[in-house]
C-alpha atoms as one frame of an Amber mdcrd trajectory, in Angstrom:
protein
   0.568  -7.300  21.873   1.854  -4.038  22.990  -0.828  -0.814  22.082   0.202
   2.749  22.010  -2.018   5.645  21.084  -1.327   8.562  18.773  -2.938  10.972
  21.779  -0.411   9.622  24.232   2.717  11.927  25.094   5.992  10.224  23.306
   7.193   7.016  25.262  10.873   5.954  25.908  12.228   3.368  23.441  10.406
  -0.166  23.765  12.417  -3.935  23.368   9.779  -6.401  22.511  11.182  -9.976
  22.272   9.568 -12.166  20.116  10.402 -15.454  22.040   7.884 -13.366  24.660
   5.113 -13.136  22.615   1.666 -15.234  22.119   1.366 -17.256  19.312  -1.662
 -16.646  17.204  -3.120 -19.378  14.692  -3.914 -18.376  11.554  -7.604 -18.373
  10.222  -6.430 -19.710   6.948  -3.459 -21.419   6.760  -0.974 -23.625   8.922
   1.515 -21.331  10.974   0.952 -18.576  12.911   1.810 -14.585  13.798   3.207
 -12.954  16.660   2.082  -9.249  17.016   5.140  -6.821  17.575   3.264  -3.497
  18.049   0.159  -1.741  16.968  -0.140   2.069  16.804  -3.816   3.736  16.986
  -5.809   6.454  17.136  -8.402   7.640  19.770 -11.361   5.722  19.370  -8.999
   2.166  17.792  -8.463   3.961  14.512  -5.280   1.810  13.521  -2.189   3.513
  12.622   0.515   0.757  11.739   0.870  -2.594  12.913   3.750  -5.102  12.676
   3.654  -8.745  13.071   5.807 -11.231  12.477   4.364 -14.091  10.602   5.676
 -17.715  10.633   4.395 -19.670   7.348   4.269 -23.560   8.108   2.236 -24.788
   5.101   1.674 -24.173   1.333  -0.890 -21.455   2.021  -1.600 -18.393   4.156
  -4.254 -15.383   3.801  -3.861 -12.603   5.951  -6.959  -9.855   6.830  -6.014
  -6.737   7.804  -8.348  -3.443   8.259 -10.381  -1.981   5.397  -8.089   1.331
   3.928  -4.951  -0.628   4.923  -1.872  -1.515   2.832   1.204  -4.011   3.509
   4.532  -3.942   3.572   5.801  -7.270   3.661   9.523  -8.168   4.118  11.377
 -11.442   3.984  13.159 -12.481   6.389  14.255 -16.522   6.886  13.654 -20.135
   5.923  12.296 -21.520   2.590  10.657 -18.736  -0.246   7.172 -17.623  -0.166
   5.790 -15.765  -3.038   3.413 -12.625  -1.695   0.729 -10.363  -2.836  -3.142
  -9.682  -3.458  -5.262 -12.601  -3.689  -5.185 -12.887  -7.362  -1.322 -12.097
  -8.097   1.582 -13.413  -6.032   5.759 -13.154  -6.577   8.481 -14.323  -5.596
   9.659 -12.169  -2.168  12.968 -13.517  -1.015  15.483 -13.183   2.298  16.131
  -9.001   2.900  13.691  -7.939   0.228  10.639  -5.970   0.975   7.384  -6.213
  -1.081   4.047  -3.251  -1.387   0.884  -5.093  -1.078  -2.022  -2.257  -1.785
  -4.460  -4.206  -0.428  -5.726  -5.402   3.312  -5.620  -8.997   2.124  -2.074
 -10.393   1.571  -1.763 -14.179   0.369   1.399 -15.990   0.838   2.331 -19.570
  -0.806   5.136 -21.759  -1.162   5.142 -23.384  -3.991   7.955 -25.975  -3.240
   9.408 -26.975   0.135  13.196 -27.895  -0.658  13.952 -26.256   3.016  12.538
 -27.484   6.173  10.893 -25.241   8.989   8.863 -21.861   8.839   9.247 -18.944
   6.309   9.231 -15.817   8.397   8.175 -12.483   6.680   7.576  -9.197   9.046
   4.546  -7.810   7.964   3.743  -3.878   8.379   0.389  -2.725   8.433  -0.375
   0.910   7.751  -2.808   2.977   6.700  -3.653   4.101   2.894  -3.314   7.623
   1.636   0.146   8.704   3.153   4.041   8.172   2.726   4.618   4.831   2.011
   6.838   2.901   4.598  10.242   2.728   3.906  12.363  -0.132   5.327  16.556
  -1.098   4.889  18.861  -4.162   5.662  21.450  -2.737   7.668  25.146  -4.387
   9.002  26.737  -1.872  11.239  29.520  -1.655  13.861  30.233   1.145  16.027
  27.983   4.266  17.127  24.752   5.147  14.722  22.174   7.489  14.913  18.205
   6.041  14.427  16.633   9.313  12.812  13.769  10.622  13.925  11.021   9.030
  11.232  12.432   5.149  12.540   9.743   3.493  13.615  11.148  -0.008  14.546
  14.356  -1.912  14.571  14.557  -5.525  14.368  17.841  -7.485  15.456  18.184
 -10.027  13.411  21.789 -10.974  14.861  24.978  -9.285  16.912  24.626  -6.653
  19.863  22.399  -3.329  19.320  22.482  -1.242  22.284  21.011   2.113  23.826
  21.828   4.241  27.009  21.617   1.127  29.712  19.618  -0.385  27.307  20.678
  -4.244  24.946  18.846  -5.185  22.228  18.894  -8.604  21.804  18.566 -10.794
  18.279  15.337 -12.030  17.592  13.615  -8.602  19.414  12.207  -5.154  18.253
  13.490  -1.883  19.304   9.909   0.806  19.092  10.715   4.278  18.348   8.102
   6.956  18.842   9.734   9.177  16.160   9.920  12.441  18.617  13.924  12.816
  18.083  17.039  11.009  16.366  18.536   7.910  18.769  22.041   7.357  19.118
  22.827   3.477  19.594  25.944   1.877  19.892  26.240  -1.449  17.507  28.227
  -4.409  17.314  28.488  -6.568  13.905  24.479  -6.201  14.222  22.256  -6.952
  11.358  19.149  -4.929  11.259  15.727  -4.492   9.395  14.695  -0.864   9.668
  11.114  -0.025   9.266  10.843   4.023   8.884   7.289   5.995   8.158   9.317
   8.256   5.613  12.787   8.149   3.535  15.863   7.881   5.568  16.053   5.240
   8.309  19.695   5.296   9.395  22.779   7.859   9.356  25.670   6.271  10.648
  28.139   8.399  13.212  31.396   9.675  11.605  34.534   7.754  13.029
């Protein structure tokens, strides 16, 4: 787990690969969560938080800070539904769902696919702009605009100044200024803390 805190000055862009990270076990359920990046306040006040959870079983309950909300996004391997304790639907591959709650519950009613269901989950705090995330497949320069939070490579080439992105990693933004990238046939889940995530460069 990587920490940053609200007080800091802005940091440079961050690659986080997910292959790198810990494995937690979950406290209810069979599978486990790798923790991408957590943003606080002074004194631990949480921010946002994004983990990537990896759903092995039929069930999963996930606890998250009182005053917290989820945005949970599908991303590979067999369905899950998602929700609140008492209400789940269906959330399926590059579909986002709003969970207004700290508690999130994830089943899967019936394995027809082998392996994990992975779902990125977003943590943020009540009472503001909701999170706003997009599938994106883009070739060529683009510009991340300043509200992009993260950017997840989900597969092809994703690169700034000296800097590759590779699949299966995060890209953390501090949202100080718009980021020029260059991208090749790269698919990518944007997570932005207001509307627009991505303008793509004029040929």
């Amino acid at each position: 787990m990587t920490t940053t805190s609200a007080s800091q000055p802005p940091h440079p862009p961050q690659i986080v690969d997910f292959g790198r990270l810990p494995r937690q076990p979950l406290q209810h359920g069979e599978g486990g969560t790798r923790e991408i990046w957590t943003a606080s306040m002074p004194g631990l006040d949480l921010l946002w938080q994004l983990k990537l959870l990896e759903l092995r079983g039929h069930t999963a309950t996930l606890h998250a800070p009182a005053d917290t909300h989820q945005l949970v996004v599908g991303m590979s391997g067999p369905q899950v539904l998602a929700g609140p304790v008492k209400r789940q639907l269906p959330l399926r591959r590059d579909q986002a769902m709003l969970v207004r709650s700290p508690t999130a519950q994830f089943r899967r009613p019936r394995l027809r696919m082998a392996g994990a269901s992975r779902v990125l989950i977003l943590t943020f705090v009540g009472g503001g702009l909701d999170p706003a995330f997009s599938f994106d497949t883009l070739t060529g320069p683009a510009t991340l605009t300043a509200d992009t939070r993260a950017v997840i490579v989900l597969e092809g080439t994703l690169e700034l100044a000296d800097a590759a992105v590779p699949p299966e990693s995060a890209l953390i933004l501090d949202g100080a200024a718009p980021v020029p990238v260059e991208t090749g046939n790269a698919r990518l889940v944007m997570l932005s803390l207001d509307s627009t995530a991505v303008v793509t460069d004029p040929p």
